[in-house]
N, C-alpha and C positions, 0 to 999 in steps of 0.2 A: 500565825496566819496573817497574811498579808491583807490588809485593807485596800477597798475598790478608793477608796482617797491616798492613801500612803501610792498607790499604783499610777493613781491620775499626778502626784507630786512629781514623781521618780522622773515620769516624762516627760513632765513638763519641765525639770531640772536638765537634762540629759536634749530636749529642744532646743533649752536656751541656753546650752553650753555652743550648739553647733553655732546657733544664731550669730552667737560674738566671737566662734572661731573663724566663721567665714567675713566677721567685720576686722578681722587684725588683731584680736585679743587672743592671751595665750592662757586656758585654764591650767593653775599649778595647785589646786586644789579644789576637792571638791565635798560637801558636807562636814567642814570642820566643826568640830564640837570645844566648848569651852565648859566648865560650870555655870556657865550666862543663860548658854544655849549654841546657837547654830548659826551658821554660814551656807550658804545652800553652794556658792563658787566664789573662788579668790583667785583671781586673775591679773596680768599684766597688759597695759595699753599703752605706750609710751611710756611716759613717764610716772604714769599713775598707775596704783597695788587697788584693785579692783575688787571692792566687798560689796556681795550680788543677792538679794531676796527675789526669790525668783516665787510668783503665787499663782496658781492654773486655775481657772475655772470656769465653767460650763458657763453659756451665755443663759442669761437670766435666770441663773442662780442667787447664789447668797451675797450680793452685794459685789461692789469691785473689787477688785485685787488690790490695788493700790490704798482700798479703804482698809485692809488687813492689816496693812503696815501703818498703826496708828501710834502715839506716844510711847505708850510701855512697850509695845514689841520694839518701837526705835533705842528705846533705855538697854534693852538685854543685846541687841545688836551693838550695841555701839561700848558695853561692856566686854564683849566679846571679840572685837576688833581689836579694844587695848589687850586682851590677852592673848590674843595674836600676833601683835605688834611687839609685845612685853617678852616671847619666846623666838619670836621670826624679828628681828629689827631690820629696816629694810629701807634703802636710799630713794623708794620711790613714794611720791604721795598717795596717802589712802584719801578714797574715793570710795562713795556708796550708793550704789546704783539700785534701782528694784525693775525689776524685766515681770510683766504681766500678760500670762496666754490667755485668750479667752476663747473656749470651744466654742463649736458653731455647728455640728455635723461631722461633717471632715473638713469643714474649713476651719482654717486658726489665725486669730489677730494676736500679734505682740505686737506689744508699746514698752519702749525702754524710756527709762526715766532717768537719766543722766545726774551724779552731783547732786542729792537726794539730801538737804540736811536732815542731821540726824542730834 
């Protein structure tokens, strides 16, 4: 059975693929899984390999998105990058972006957060 959160993820995944296809990026992946964990989208932008946490969430809900992505979830992302890198090895630099929806009704704010050390 499909969770009303796994459903609110999916789209907000699937938003902020469009988001950054209509900025010039090309999704060549999407929810990669490692032993670490997960990739929500791995994309190209020029010259940069693009690893994307993409987190959705209703406004004045449970905190910010950008607060989700806090040290340990940076730790299994950034494990999960070298085992991506360690299977795909790739001439372009990796980059870790986080893309934050926040509902409103039917309105929607994204803030992309560029170059994210991790």
């Amino acid at each position: 059975m499909t969770t009303i959160k796994k459903k609110i993820g999916d789209w907000g995944e699937d938003n902020a693929a469009r988001f950054l296809i209509n900025r010039g990026y090309q999704v060549i992946e999407k929810n990669y899984h490692s032993r670490y964990g997960e990739i929500d989208l791995i994309c190209l932008k020029d010259d940069d390999l693009v690893f994307v946490e993409v987190k959705t969430r209703r406004a004045g809900g449970m905190g910010r998105g950008e607060d989700a992505v806090d040290a340990r979830k940076k730790r299994k992302i950034r494990l999960t990058i070298d085992c991506y890198l360690a299977s795909y090895p790739s001439r372009h630099y990796p980059r870790f972006d986080v893309i934050v929806i926040e509902l409103d009704g039917v309105k929607q704010m994204i803030n992309h957060y560029q170059a994210v050390e991790i």
